[in-house]
C-alpha positions in Angstrom: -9.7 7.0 7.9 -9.5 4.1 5.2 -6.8 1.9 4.7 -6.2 0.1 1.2 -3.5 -2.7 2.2 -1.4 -4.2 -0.7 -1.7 -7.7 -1.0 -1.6 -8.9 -4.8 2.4 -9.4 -5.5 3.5 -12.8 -6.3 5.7 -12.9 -3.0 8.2 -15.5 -4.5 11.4 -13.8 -2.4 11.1 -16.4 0.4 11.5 -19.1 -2.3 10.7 -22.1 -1.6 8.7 -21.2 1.4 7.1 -18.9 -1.1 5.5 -19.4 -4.9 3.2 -18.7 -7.4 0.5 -20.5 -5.5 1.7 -19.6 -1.3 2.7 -16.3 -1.4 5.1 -14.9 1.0 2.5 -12.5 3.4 0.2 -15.9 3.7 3.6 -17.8 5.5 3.1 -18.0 9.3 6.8 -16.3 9.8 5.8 -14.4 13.2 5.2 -15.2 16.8 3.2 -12.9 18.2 3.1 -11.9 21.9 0.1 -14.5 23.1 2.9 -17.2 21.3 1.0 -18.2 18.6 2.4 -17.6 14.5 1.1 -15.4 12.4 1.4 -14.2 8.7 2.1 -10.6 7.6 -0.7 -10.0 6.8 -2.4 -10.8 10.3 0.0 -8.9 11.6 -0.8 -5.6 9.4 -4.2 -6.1 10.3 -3.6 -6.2 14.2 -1.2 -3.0 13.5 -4.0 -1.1 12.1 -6.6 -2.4 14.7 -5.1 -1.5 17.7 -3.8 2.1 16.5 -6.9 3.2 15.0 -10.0 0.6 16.0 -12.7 2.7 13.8 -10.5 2.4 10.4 -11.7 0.7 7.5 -10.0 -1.8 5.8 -9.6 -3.0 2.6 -7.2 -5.2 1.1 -6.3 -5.8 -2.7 -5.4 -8.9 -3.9 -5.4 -11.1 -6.7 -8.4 -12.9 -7.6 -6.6 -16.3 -7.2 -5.5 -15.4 -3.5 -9.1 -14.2 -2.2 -9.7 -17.6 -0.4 -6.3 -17.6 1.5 -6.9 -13.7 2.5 -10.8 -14.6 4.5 -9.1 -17.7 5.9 -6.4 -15.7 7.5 -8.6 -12.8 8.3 -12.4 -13.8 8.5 -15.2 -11.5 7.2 -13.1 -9.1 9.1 -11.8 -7.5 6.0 -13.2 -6.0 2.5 -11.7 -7.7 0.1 -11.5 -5.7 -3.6 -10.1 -8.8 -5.5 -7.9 -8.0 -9.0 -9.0 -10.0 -12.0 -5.3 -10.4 -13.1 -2.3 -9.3 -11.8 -1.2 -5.9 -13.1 0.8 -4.4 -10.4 0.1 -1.3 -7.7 -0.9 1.5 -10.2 -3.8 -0.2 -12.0 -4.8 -2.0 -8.1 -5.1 1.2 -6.3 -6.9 2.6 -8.8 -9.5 -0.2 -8.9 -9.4 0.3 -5.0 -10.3 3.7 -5.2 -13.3 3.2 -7.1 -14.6 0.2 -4.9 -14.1 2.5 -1.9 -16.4 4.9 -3.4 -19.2 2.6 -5.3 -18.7 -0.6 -3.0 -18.4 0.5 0.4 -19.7 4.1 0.0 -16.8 6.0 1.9 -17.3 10.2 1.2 -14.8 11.5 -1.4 -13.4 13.6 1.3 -12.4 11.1 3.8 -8.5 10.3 3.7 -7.1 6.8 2.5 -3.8 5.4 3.3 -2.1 3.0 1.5 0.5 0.7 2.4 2.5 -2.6 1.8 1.6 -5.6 4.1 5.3 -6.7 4.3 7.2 -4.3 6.3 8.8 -5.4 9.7 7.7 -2.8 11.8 6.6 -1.9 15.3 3.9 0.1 17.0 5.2 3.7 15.8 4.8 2.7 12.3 1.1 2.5 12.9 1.0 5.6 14.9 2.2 7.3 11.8 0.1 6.0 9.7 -2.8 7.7 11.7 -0.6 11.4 11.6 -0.3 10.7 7.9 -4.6 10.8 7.7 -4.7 13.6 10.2 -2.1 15.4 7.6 -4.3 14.5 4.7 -7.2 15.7 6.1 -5.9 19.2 7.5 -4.1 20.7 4.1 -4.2 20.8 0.6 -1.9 18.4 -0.1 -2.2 16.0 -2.9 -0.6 13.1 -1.8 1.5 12.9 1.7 4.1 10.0 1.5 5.9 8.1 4.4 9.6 8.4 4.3 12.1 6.6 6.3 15.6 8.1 7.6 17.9 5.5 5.8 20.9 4.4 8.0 23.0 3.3 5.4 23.4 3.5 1.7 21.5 1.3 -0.1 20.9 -0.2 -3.6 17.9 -2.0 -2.8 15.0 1.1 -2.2 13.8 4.1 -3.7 14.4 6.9 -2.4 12.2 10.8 -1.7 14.0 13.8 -2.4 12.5 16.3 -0.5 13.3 20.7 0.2 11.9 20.8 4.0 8.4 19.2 4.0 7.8 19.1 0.0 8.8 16.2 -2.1 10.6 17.3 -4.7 11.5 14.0 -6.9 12.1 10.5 -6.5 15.2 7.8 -7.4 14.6 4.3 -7.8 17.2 1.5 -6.8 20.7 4.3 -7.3 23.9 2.6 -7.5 25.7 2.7 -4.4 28.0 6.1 -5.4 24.2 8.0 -6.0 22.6 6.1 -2.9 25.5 7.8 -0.8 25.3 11.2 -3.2 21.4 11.2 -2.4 22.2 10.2 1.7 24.5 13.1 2.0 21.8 15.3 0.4 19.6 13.9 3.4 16.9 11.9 0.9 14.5 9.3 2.4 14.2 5.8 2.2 10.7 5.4 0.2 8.3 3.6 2.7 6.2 2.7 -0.4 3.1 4.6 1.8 1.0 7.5 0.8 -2.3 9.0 1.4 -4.8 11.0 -0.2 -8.4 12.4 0.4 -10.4 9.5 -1.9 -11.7 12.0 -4.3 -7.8 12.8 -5.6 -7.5 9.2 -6.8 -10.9 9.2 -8.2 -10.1 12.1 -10.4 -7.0 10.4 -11.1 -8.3 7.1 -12.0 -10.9 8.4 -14.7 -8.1 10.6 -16.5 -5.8 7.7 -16.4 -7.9 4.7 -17.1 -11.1 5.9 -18.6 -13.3 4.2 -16.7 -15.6 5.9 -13.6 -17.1 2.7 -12.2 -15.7 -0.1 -9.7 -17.4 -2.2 -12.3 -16.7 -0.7 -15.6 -13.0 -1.1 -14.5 -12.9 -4.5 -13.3 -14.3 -5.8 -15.8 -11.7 -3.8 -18.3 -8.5 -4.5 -16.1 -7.1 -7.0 -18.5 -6.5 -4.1 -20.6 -4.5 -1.8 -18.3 -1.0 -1.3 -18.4 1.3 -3.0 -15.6 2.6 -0.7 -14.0 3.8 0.2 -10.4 2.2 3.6 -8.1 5.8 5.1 -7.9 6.1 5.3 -11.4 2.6 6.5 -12.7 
């Protein structure tokens, strides 16, 4: 199993902890159970590590933030670094290709991806590992996390789903759909999905037009912003 962790947002919602330059999953928010503080995404990583050792991991982030990422996390870590900032969609793409060219992982082996801000515990990271075991036992294109909501919310998107299958998506409903789309038992969208490596890589040539880690890094100033849910 690879894991592609998402680390390139601005993170300016714990303003003025948070900015431009000290984004919020660098902040040393958590203590964690030996007492010392740790960011989100030291904690992400410790997640991962101690429900699946063997996975790989490889964490996107902006260019800019590269040196504040190996100081939290060592040579522990690949690092696939974004030029520019240009949102999920164009950075799991670029992902894709630097799991195939860069670190030589089989286009058949599954990839998860996921934020590196949740607040979770240890079963969140035990699904994570079911979601790779799902990938690689069906067809499936992509298999996405949901979460049951437990209240009606503005603030998410949401998975619309007939039994198992997904069915469509709604992002950020006004409360009267949130409660229309709760009643109709949608999910919260965990904002994680995963994929045998060789769906994204189709996906990322008819998308972007470029085949190569390198060809599209050094073309990613030319991609459109845009975020995974909505490609």
């Amino acid at each position: 199993m690879q894991t592609v962790l998402l680390s390139g947002g601005s993170g300016k919602r714990l303003w003025p902890l948070s900015n431009g330059v000290r984004s919020k999953q660098f902040i040393k928010v958590f203590t964690c159970s030996s007492g010392e503080r740790e960011s989100m995404i030291q904690r992400m990583y410790r997640g991962l590590k101690k429900a699946a050792p063997d996975a790989g991991i490889t964490v996107t982030t902006l260019k800019a933030q590269a040196s504040q990422l190996l100081n939290q996390l060592g040579d522990r870590v690949d690092v696939c670094a974004e030029p520019v900032r240009r949102d999920t969609f164009p950075a799991v793409m670029l992902a894709a290709l630097y799991l195939r060219d860069v670190k030589e992982v089989s286009p058949e082996e599954p990839v998860i991806v996921c934020p590196v801000d949740p607040y979770v515990t240890d079963e969140y990271f035990s699904k994570i590992c079911e979601m790779a075991d799902i990938v690689s036992k069906t067809d499936s294109n992509l298999v996405l996390m949901g979460i049951r909501p437990t209240y009606p919310s503005e603030k998410y998107g949401y998975i619309i789903t007939d039994g198992d299958k997904v069915t469509g998506f709604k992002e950020k409903p006004d409360l009267p759909e949130a409660e229309k789309l709760l009643a109709a038992g949608a999910w919260w969208n965990g904002g994680v999905f995963g994929f045998k490596l060789k769906y994204l890589l189709d996906m990322a040539r008819e998308r972007t037009g470029f085949d190569t880690f390198a060809d599209l890094k050094d073309n990613y100033e030319s991609l459109e912003p845009i975020s995974f849910d909505y490609a």
